[in-house]
N, C-alpha and C positions, 0 to 999 in steps of 0.2 A: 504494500500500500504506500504511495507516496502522493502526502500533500504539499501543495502549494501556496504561499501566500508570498506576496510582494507588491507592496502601494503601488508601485509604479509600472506596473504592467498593464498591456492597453488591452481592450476586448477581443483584441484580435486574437493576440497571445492568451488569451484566458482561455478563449474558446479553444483554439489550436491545444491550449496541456491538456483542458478537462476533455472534450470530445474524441481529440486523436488520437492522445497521448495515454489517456483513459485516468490520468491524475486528479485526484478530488479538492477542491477549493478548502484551504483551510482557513482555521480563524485565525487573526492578528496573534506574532509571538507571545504577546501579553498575557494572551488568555489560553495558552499551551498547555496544556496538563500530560503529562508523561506518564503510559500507562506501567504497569506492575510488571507487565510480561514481554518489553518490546523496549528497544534502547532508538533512544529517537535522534536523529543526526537534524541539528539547524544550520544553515547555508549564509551566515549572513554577513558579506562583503562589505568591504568600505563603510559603515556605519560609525558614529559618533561612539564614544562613550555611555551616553545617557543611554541611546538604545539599548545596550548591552544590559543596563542597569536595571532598562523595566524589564527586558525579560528574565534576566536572573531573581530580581526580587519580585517577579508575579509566581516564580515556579516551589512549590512546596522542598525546601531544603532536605527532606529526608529523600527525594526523589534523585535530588541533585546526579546520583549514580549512572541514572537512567540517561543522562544527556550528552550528549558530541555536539559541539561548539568548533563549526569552521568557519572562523572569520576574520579578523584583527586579532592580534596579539595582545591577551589582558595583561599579561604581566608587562608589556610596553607600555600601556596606556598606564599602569602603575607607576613605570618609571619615570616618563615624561609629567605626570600629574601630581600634585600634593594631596596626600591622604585625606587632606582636612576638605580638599573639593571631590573626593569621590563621594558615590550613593554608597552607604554603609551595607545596601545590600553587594554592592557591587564587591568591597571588600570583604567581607560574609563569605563572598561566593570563592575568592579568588584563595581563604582560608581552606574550601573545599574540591580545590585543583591538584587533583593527585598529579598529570602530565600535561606538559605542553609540549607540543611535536610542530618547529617550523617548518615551513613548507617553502623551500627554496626555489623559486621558477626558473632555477636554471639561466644561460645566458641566452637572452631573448630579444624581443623588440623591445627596446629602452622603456617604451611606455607602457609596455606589458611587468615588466622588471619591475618599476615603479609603484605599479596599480598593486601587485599583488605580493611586493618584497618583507611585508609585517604579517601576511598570512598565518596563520597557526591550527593545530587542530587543539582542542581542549577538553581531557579527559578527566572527569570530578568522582570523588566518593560521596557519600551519602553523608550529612552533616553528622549523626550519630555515631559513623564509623570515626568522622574525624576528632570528635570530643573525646571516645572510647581511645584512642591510639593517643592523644593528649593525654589523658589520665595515666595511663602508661606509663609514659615519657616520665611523669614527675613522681 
């Protein structure tokens, strides 16, 4: 099963995923819920910060496991930004980033290089596991 969603997609392209492609329209990442039995990969390129921030903090943190995150590199947006202006979920979340795997495009067209050179893939645990493995530790 693979859904779709992107603001900027025109009806051409809508109809082209859901009709030919046989892809189902989904809801805004906001309102994503991660099922129990199914690891969900989200797609989302070039994006702000902020974006990132509502979908991490709309997604239930014990679920956090369930999610693949290709898009911008958080632990980037960590460096280049001050704690004190991130969304506290956003730092919540980035607490529950077991890996991040950048994705190097290779030597390409410059503007290709460019677009996608902060890419990352981001693989999380469940915030439970990550408190349980903190207690641990200490």
């Amino acid at each position: 099963k693979l859904e779709i969603h992107d603001p900027v997609l025109s009806l051409e392209e809508k109809v082209f995923l859901t009709e030919e492609l046989g892809c189902l329209e989904a809801s805004p990442v906001e309102e994503l819920i991660l099922e129990d039995d199914a690891t969900t990969l989200v797609f989302m390129p070039h994006c702000p910060a902020e974006v990132y921030a509502n979908l991490l903090s709309a997604l239930d943190p014990s679920r956090l496991g369930r999610l693949l995150l290709l898009g911008n590199s958080l632990t980037a947006y960590q460096t280049r930004t001050s704690e004190r202006s991130l969304e506290p979920q956003f730092c919540r979340a980035l607490g529950c980033l077991r890996s991040e795997y950048n994705l190097d495009p290779g030597r390409t067209d410059p503007e290709l290089e460019r677009a996608f050179s902060d890419t990352a893939l981001h693989v999380f645990v469940d915030e439970e596991a990550t408190i349980a493995a903190e207690r641990e530790a200490t």
